[in-house]
N, C-alpha and C positions, 0 to 999 in steps of 0.2 A: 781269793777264791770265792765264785759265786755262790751263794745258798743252796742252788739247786744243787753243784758240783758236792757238797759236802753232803747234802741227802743219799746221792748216788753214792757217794764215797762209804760210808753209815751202810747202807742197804747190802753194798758188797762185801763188807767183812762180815756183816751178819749171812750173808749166803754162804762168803766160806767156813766162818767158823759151822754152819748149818753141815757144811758138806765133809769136814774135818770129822764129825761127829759121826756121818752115818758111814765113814771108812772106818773110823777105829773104833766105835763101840758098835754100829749098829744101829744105832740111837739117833733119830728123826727129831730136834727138838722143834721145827715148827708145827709138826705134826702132834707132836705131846702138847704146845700150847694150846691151839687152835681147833684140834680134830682132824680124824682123818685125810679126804681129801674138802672141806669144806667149803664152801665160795671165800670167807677168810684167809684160807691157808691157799687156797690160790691166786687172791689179790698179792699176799705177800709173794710168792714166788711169781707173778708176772710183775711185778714191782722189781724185787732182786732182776730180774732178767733185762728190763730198759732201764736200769740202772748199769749191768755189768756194758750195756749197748753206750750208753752215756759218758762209759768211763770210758771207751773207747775215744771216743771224739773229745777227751780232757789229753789222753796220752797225745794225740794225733798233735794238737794245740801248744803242747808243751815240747814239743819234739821240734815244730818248726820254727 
């Protein structure tokens, strides 16, 4: 597994546990780190997002 693959890998559990959070308590933890909508908190979540795009094309790679 390439480097980058396991960044992306890392970024995706941190989005879902991110998104586990704001279904069952309410609770934004990237937003409690970083600030509201901050240019921070939106690097991390355009991160999480070409990461979740990344994982796609590991699934696709593994499949065939």
């Amino acid at each position: 597994m390439k480097i980058i693959d396991i960044i992306a890998l890392i970024l995706v559990i941190v989005g879902a546990i991110n998104w586990g959070l704001i279904g069952i308590f309410n609770f934004n933890l990237v937003e409690t780190l970083f600030g509201g909508f901050s240019v921070i908190s939106r690097i991390v979540y355009i991160l999480v997002g070409i990461s979740g795009l990344w994982s796609i094309k590991t699934v696709v790679e593994k499949l065939s």
